[in-house]
Every structure is written in C-alpha cells, then in structure tokens.
C-alpha positions in Angstrom: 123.3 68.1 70.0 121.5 71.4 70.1 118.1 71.9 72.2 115.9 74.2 71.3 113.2 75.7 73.8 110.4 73.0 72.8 113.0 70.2 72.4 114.4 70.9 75.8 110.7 69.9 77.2 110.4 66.6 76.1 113.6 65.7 78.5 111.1 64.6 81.1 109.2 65.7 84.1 112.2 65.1 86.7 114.0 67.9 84.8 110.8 70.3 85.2 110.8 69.1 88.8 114.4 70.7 89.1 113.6 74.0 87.3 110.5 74.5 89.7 113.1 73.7 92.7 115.7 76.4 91.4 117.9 74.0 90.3 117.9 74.8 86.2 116.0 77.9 84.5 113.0 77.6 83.2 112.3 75.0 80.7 110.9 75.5 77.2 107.2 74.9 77.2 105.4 72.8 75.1 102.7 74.2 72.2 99.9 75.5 72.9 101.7 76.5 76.8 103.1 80.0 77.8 104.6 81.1 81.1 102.5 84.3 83.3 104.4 85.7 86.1 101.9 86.9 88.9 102.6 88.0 92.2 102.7 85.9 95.6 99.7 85.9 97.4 96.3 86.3 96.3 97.0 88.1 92.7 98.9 84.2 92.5 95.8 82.4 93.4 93.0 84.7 92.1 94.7 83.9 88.8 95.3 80.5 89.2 91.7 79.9 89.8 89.8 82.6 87.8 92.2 82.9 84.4 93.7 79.6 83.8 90.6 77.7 83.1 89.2 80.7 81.4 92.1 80.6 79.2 92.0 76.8 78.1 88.3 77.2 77.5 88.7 80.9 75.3 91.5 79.4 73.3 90.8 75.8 72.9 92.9 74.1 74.8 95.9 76.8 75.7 96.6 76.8 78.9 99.1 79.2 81.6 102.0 77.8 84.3 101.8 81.4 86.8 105.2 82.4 88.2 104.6 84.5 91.2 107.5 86.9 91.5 107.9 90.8 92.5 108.7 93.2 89.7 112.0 93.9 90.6 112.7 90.2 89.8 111.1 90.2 86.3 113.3 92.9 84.2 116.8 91.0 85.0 116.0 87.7 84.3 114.1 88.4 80.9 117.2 90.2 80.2 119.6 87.5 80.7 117.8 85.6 78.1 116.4 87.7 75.4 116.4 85.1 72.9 114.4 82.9 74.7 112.7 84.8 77.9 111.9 82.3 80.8 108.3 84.6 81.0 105.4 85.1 78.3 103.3 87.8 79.9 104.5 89.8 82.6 102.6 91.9 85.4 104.4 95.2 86.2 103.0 97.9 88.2 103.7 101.4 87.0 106.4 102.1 88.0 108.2 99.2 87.3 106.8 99.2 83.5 109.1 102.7 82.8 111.9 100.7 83.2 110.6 97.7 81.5 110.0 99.5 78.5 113.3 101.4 78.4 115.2 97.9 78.8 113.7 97.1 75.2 111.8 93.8 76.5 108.4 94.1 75.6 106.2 94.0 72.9 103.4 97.0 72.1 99.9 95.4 72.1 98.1 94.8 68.9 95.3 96.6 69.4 93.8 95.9 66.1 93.7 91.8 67.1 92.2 92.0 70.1 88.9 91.8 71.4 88.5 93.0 74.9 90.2 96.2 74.3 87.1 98.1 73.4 85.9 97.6 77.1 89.1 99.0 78.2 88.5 103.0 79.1 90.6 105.7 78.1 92.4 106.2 81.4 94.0 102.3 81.3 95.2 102.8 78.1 99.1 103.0 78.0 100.1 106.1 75.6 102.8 104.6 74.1 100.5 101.8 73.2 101.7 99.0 75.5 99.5 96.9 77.2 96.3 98.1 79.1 95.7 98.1 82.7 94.1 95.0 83.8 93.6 96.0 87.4 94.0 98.7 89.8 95.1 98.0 93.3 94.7 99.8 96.4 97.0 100.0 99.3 95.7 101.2 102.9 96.2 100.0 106.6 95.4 96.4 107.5 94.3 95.3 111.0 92.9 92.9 113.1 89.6 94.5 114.4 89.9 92.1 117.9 93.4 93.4 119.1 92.9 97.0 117.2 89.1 97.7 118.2 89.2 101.7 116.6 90.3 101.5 113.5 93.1 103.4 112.2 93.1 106.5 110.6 96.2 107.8 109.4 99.7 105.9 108.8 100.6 107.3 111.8 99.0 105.1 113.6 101.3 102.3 113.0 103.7 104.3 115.3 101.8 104.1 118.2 103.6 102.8 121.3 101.0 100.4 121.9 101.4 98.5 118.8 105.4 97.5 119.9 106.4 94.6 118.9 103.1 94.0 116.2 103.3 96.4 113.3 104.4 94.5 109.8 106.4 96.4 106.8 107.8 95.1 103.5 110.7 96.6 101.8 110.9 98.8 98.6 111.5 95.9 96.4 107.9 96.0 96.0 105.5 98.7 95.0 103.8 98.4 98.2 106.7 99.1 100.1 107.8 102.0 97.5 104.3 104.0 97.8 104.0 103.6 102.0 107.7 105.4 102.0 106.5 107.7 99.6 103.5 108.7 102.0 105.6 108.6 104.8 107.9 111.2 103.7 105.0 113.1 102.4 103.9 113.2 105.8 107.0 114.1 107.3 107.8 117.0 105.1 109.3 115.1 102.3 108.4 114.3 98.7 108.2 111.9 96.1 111.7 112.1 95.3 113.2 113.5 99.1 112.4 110.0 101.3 115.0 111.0 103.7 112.3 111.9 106.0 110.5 108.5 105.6 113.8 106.9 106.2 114.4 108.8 109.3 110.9 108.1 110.4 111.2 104.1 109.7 114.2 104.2 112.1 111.5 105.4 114.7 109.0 102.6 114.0 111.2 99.7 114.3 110.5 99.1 117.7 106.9 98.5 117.0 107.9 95.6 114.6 107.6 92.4 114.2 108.3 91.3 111.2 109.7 92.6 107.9 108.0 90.4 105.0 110.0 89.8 102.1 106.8 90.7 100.0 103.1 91.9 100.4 101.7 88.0 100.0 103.9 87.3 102.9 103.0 90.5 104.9 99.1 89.5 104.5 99.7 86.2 106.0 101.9 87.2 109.1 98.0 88.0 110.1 96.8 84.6 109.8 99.8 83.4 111.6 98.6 85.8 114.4 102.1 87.6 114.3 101.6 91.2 113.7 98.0 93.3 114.1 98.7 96.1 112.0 100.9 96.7 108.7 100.1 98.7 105.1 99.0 96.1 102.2 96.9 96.1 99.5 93.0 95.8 99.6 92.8 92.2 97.9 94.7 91.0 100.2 93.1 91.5 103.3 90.2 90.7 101.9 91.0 87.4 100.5 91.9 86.4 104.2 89.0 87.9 105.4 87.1 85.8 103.1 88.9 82.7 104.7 87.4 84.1 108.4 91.3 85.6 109.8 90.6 88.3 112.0 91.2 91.1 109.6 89.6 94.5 108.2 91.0 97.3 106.1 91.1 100.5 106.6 91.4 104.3 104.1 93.8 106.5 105.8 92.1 110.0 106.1 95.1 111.4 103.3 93.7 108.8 100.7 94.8 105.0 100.1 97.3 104.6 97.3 96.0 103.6 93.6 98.5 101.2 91.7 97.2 100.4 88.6 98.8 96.7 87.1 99.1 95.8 83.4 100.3 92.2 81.7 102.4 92.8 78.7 104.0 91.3 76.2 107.7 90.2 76.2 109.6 90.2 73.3 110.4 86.5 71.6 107.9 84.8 73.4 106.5 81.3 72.7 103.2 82.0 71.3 101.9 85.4 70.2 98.5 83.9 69.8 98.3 82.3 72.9 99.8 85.1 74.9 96.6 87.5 72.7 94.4 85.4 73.7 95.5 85.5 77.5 95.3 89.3 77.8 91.8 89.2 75.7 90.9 86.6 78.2 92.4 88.6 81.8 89.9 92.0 80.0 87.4 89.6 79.2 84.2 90.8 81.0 83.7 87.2 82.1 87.0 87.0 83.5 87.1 90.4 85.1 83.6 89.8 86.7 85.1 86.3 88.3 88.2 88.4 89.6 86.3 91.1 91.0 84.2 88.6 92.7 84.8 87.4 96.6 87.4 86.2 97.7 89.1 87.9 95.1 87.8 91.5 95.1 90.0 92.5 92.7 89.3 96.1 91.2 88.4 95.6 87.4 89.2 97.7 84.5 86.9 96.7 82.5 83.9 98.9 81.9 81.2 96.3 82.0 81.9 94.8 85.3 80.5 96.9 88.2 81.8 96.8 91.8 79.5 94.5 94.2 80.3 93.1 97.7 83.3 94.2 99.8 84.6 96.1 96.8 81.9 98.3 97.4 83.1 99.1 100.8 86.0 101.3 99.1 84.6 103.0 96.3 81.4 103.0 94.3 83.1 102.3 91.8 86.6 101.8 90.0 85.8 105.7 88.9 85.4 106.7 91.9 88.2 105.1 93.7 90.6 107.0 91.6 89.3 110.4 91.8 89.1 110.3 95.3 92.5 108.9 96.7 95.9 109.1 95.9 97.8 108.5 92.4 101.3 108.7 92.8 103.7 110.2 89.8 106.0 107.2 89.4 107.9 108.9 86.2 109.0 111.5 89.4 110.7 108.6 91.5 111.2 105.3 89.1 114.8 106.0 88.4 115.6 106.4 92.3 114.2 103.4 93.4 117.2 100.9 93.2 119.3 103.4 95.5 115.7 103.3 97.8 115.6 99.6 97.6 119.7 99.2 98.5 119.3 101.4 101.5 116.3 100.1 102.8 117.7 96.6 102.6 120.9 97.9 104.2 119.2 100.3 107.1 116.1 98.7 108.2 116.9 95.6 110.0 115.3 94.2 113.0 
C-alpha cells in the first residue's frame, strides 16, 4: 500500500501523538491545514494567539499547527524531504534566508495575488522577490531592575564582577546569539567576519554565568525562574514577561541595539498554495499586525498602517525610526561563516 501525505493523516490521532513526541516525522495534514514554523517563546505564542484565529476567519475555515524551532533547524529538515516538506511557511531571519534561498527550498512570493503587500514599504521588500519582512526584532540587554537598580549601558556590562554567577548567553545557533558575538568582537577590535576577539572575550565572561540557554525563548524565562539577572535577548521578549509582572526591563546599549528583520516564506511543494497566500496576507494584514504589535506582544510591525503605541514606544517612535538609529548588521558579510561560529561555540563555551 502507498500513503500519500493526506492519506497518511487519516491513520489516527495516536499516530499524530507520536510525531508531536519525536517519535515519526511529521504527518501529512489534512485540507484546508498547513504547517508554520515559529520560534520558541513569545514569537510561538504571539502567533498562536494573534494569527491562527485570524487565519481561520480570513480564509474560511483554514487553519495553522505552529512548529517553534530555530533557523538553523529549518533548512535541513525541509531538505531531507523535498517532495513532501514537513513545513508550509517558514520564518527565517536574514541571515539564515541567504542560505535558504541558495538551498533551492523556497518559493518567490506572488506578488500579483496578494493583498497586504501594498502596505508593505520598500525597505521590507526582499530584492529577489521573496517574501516580505513581517517583523523586525530588536536585541538589547535584559535585566531585572530589583537586583540591577542602574540600568546597563553597554554590553560590557554583563562582564562586571558583580554579576558572577547571574549573566545568561545563548549560542550561535540562533541569530541572537550570532549578532551579540558580532558586537562583541566589534567592541573588542574585531569585525563582522574576525570574531576571534568575541571568542576570546566570552572565555572571560564565563565566570559570570549561569546558564547557557539552548535558545532566546529559554534565555527570557531563566528570568522568571529567578536564575540569571542579566543576559542579551530580544525586545518582545522581555516584554512579554514583563507583561506577566517578572521583574524585568530592557535596556539600548549606548552603541545601538541590533535590528533583525524576520520574513515567512514559502517552501517549495507545500500543501496548499492558497492557504499558505492567505497566511502571509493574513501575518501583513493590518488587523493582524495591529494585534501583534499590541501588549503583551509588542512586536515591531512592518506594515505601514499600524503605528507604534505602548511599550513599543519606549524604543523608537516608530519602526522608521528604530532602524535609522541603531544597528543593522551585513549578514551577506558573515552568513557563510556561521556554521564554523556555531561548531566552535558549541565546542568552547561550556560551563
């Protein structure tokens, strides 16, 4: 007997119950049903909560499983299984997307068949014609303003001897951890594609840490767990635990917090064109990008109808704003060195 992607679905819940355990790959979907990778922590629940209703509503009844998984994870796995890809719609940073796009794996958006794409400016447009940004996220120094009482200043601080013991990291396999390396070399008298002085300078901060988070979801909630007082992460973050009253703030370095811009695009073979359209029309949607933007989400839109309000506000007036006066790192400089970074990292940063 052959199974086909949709067949393999109707073998039963207990078999979906396996694949969400590890035990299988992912199963075919049924109609009107595609697969969204996010990432862990709040992107996973912001999305969760904000686009998956929107989505059944928009396209009558569609609706979105979210896999929350780092980049690094996504490119291998779609390529194992071309034919039929275990994702629909992929998030990928910038500088994951370069290799993304060289591995042959997504589609180009169809510009002419969408309608949120208009609202879309100029500067979030890909130039190859992939998939637009859909938010931009950025990273800066997370405290918790009862142990810290001045806040930080400069990513320097976070080797301060009296944070031993309490300072959080990530690794590379993230683009969090990729951009505070990049800053810390910067800052040592490195580059964007010389990190031997970040390394060097990591070596010297390990024993102010407590933890090394396996990604920046994780990092965020070593706060709530009252582990570590002080780490790099990403805006959202901190403020979505914020919102849920954890004892922590955010705060710019005085060289500029780091601007990741994020795009969902289109892999190749998915399920459902149509559906997977009408999710990306629906993540640019002003409605949707309004509801993101919102607390506890305060997620940076793209979108040029949706203004900044509440906490966002306490960054940038506006998503204009927050990229002309921070930093925007050149990931087609560094992309290609990241999996020796990554294998490095993992081998000489241990605790």
């Amino acid at each position: 007997m052959q199974f086909t992607r949709r067949s393999l679905l109707t073998m039963g819940s207990a078999a979906m119950a396996m694949g969400a355990l590890g035990g299988l790959p992912r199963l075919a979907h049924a109609a009107g049903s595609i697969v969204a990778t996010t990432y862990p922590g709040s992107f996973d629940e912001a999305f969760k909560t904000v686009v998956g209703p929107a989505l059944g509503k928009a396209s009558g009844g569609g609706s979105v499983s979210f896999s929350p998984l780092l980049n690094v994870d996504q490119i291998g796995k779609i390529q194992a299984s071309r034919n039929a890809p275990p994702f629909d719609v992929v998030l990928f940073d910038e500088g994951p997307l370069i290799p993304a796009i060289e591995a042959d794996i997504l589609e180009k958006f169809p510009v002419e068949k969408s309608k949120s794409f208009a609202n879309i400016p100029a500067a979030f447009r890909h130039p190859a014609g992939y998939a637009p940004v859909i938010t931009v996220q950025l990273i800066g120094i997370a405290y918790n303003p009862k142990k810290i009482k001045t806040p930080p200043t400069s990513w320097e601080d976070l080797w301060k001897p009296e944070y031993k013991g309490r300072v959080g990291i990530t690794g590379m396999g993230s683009s969090l951890g990729t951009a505070f390396m990049v800053e810390i070399a910067k800052l040592h008298g490195g580059s964007e594609t010389n990190l031997d002085p970040a390394f060097a300078a990591i070596q010297k901060l390990l024993p102010n840490v407590g933890a090394i988070a396996p990604s920046p979801g994780a990092l965020a909630a070593l706060f709530q767990q009252g582990e570590i007082d002080i780490a790099f992460n990403y805006f959202n973050n901190v403020a979505l635990l914020a919102a849920k009253g954890v004892d922590i703030a955010f705060a710019k370095p005085k060289s500029g917090a780091v601007v990741v811009r994020t795009s969902a695009q289109i892999v190749k073979n998915n399920q459902d064109p149509k559906l997977v359209l009408d999710y990306l029309d629906t993540v640019m949607s002003t409605e949707v990008q309004k509801g993101l933007e919102a607390s506890p989400w305060v997620m940076m839109p793209t979108n040029k109808n949706v203004p900044l309000t509440g906490a966002n506000l306490t960054v940038a007036k506006s998503v204009e704003d927050m990229v002309a006066n921070n930093v925007l790192l050149d990931w087609t400089k560094f992309q290609k060195m990241r999996g020796e970074w990554i294998t490095r990292f993992n081998k000489d940063v241990k605790l």
